[in-house]
C-alpha positions as CSV (number, residue, x, y, z in Angstrom):
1,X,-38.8,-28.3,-17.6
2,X,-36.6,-26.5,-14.9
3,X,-34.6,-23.7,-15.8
4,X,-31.4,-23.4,-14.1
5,X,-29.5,-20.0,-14.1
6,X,-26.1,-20.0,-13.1
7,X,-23.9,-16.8,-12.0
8,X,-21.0,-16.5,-14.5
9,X,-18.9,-14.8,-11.9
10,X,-19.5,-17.0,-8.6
11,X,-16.8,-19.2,-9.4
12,X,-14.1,-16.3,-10.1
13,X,-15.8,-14.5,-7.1
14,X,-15.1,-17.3,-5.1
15,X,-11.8,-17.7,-6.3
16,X,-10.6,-14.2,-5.5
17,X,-12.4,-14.2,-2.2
18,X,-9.7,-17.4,-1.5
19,X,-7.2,-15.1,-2.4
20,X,-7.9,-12.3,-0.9
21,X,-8.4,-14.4,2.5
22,X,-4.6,-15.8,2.1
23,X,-3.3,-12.5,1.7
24,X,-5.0,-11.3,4.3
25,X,-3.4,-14.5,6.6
26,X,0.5,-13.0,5.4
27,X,-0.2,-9.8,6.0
28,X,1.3,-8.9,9.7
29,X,0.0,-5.2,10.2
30,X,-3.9,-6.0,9.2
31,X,-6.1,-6.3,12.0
32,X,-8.7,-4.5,14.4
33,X,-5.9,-3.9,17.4
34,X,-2.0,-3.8,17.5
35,X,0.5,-2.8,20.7
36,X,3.5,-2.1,20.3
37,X,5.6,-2.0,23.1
38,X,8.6,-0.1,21.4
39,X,10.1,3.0,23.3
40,X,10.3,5.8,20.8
41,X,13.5,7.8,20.7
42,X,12.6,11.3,21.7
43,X,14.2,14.7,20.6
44,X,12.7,18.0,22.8
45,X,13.1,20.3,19.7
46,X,11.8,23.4,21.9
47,X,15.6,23.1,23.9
48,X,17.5,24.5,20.7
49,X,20.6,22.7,19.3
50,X,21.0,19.1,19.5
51,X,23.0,17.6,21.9
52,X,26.2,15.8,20.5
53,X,25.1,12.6,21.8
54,X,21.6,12.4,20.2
55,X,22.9,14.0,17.0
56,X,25.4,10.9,16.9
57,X,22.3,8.3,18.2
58,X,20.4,10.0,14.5
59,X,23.6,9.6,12.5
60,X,23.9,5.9,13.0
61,X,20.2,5.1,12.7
62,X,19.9,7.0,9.4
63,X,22.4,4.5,8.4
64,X,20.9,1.8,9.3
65,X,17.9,3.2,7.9
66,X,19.4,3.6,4.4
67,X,21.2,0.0,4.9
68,X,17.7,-1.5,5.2
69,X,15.9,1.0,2.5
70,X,18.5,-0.2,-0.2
71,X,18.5,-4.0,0.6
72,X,14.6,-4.0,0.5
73,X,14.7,-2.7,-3.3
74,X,17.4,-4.9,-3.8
75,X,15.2,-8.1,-2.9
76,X,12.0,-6.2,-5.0
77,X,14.2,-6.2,-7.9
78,X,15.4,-9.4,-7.7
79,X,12.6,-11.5,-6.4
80,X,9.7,-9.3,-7.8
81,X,11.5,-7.8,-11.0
82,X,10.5,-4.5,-10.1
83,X,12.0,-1.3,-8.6
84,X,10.7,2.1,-6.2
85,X,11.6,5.5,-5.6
86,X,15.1,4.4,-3.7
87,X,15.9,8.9,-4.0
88,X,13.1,9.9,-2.9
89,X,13.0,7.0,0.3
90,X,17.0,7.7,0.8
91,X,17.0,11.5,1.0
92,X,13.9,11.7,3.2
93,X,15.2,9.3,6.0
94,X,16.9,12.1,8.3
95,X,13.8,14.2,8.6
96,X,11.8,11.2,9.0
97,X,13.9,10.1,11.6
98,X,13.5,13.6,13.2
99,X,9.7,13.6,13.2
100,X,9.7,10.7,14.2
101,X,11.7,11.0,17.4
102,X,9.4,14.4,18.1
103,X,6.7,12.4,18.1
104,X,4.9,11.0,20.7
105,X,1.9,9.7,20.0
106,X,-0.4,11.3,22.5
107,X,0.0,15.4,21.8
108,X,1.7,14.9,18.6
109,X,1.0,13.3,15.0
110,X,2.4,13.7,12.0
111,X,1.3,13.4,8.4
112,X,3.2,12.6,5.1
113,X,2.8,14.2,1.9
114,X,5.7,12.5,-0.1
115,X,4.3,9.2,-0.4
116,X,6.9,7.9,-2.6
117,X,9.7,8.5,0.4
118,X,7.4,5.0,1.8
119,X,10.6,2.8,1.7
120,X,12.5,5.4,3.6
121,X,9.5,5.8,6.0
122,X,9.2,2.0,7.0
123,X,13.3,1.6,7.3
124,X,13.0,4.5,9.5
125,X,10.8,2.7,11.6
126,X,12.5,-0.9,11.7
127,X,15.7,1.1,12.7
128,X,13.6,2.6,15.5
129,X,12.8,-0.8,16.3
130,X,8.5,-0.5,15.4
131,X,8.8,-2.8,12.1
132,X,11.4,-5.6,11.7
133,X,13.8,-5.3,9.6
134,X,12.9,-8.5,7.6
135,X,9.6,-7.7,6.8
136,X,10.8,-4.8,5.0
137,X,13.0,-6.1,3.3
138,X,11.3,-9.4,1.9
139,X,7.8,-8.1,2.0
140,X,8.3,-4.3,0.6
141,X,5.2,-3.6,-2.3
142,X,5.2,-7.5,-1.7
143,X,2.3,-7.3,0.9
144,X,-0.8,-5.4,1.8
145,X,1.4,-3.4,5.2
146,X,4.6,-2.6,3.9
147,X,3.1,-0.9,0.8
148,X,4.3,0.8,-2.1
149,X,3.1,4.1,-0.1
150,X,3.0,5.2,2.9
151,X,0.3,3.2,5.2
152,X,-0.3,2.9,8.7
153,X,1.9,0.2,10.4
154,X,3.0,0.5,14.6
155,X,4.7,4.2,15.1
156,X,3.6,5.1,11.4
157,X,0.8,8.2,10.5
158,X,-2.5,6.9,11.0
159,X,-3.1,8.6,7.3
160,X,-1.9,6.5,4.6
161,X,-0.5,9.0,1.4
162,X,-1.1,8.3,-2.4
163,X,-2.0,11.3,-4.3
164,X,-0.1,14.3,-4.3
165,X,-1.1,17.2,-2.4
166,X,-4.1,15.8,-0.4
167,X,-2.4,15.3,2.8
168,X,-1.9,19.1,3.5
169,X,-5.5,19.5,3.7
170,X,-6.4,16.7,5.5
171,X,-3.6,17.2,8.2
172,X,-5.6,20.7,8.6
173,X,-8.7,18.7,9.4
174,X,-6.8,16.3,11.9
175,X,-5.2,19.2,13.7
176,X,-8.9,21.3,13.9
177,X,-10.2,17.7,14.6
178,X,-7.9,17.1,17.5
179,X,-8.3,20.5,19.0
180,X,-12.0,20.0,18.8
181,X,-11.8,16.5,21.3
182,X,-9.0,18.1,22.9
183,X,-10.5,21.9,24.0
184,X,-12.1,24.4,22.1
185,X,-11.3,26.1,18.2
186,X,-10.9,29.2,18.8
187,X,-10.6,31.7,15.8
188,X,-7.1,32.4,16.7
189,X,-6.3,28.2,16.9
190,X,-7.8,28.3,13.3
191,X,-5.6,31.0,12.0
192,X,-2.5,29.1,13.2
193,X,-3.3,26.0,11.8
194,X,-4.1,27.6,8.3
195,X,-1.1,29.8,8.6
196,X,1.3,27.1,9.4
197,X,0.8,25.4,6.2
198,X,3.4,27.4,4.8
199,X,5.9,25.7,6.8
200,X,5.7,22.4,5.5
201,X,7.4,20.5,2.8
202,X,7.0,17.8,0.8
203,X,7.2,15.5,3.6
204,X,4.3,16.4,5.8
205,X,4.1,18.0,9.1
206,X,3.8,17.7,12.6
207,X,0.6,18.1,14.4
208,X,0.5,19.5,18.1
209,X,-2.5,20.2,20.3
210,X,-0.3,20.5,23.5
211,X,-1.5,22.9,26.2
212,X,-5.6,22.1,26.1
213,X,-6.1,22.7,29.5
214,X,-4.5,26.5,29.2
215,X,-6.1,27.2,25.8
216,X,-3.1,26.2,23.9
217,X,-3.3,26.5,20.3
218,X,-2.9,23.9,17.1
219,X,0.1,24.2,15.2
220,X,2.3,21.7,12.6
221,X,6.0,22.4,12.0
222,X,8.2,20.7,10.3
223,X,12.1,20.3,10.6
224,X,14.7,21.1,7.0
225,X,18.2,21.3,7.2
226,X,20.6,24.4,6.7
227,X,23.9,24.4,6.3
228,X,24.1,20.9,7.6
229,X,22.3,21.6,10.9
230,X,18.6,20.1,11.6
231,X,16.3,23.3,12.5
232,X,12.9,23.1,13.6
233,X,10.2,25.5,12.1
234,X,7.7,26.3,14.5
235,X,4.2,27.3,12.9
């Protein structure tokens, strides 16, 4: 007499393996390439002050950051019964905003450490015009790219941010990583990068390895506000 042995889980293997393909098919921002043809606002922080014209451009797109951060947890609550850190997206916005507009993408990175700011870090980029503004709404902690933290999506950190306190190291790595492709570590490269850690807050920081072809060193800053006026903090 044949024996016939079954495996108990290859019909809830298969089963999830359906489901995982049909989230995979919703999810916009999961794939092996993406362009984005977006131009990103720029900000030259090294010029001082900001002009009155770009400080009114960042006004109005932190509103319609906030606008889109507090309709997308209005949808989560009602569709999903559930509800995020809307204080901790809300009051990171402006210096996301400001990063973001330093940034660009070939000399710079940046690198989040407040990974429950993610709702104000993906309206910050649908305002920039990156993410539309739908998606985040309707598909905030609803879908595997518009997460419940921070994640990589087009003109996001290419690090995603969960637990607290590991993105400071790492960001150390990626700015000694980049110098290394980029031109030599030198000892006194090293020192910067260690040394500017204590410039950066909760949110992140900025990584820069401008200058590789005149021995330019690796440094992160990171922009706070005093008195009301954005500042940048060199390293």
């Amino acid at each position: 007499m044949d024996t016939c042995i079954t495996d108990p889980l290859a019909t809830l293997t298969a089963e999830q393996d359906a489901r995982n393909r049909a989230l995979l098919a919703q999810t916009t921002y999961c794939g092996p390439r993406f362009e984005s043809r977006v131009l990103p606002v720029t900000l030259d922080l090294a010029g001082g002050d900001l002009q009155p014209d770009a400080d009114l451009a960042l006004a109005a797109l932190e509103k319609t950051a906030a606008r889109t951060a507090i309709e997308s947890l209005a949808s989560l609550a009602k569709n999903a019964n559930d509800i995020d850190h809307l204080g901790g997206g809300l009051e990171l916005i402006p210096a996301l905003l400001m990063t973001l507009a330093a940034t660009d993408y070939q000399r710079s990175h940046y690198t989040i450490e407040h990974g429950h700011t993610s709702i104000g870090y993906y309206a910050a980029l649908s305002a920039l015009g990156f993410l539309p503004e739908e998606r985040v709404t309707e598909k905030f902690r609803r879908s595997l790219d518009i997460a419940g933290h921070v994640s990589w999506v087009p003109g996001g950190t290419e690090l995603s941010s969960g637990r607290l306190g590991v993105m400071v190291p790492v960001a150390t790595g990626l700015a000694l990583g980049l110098k290394a492709i980029k031109g030599p570590v030198t000892r006194d490269s090293y020192e910067t990068a260690l040394n500017s850690l204590a410039n950066l807050t909760t949110l992140g920081g900025m990584i820069n390895y401008s200058g590789t072809s005149h021995g330019g060193i690796t440094h992160m800053f990171m922009v706070k506000a005093e008195g009301g006026q954005r500042v940048p903090v060199a390293g």
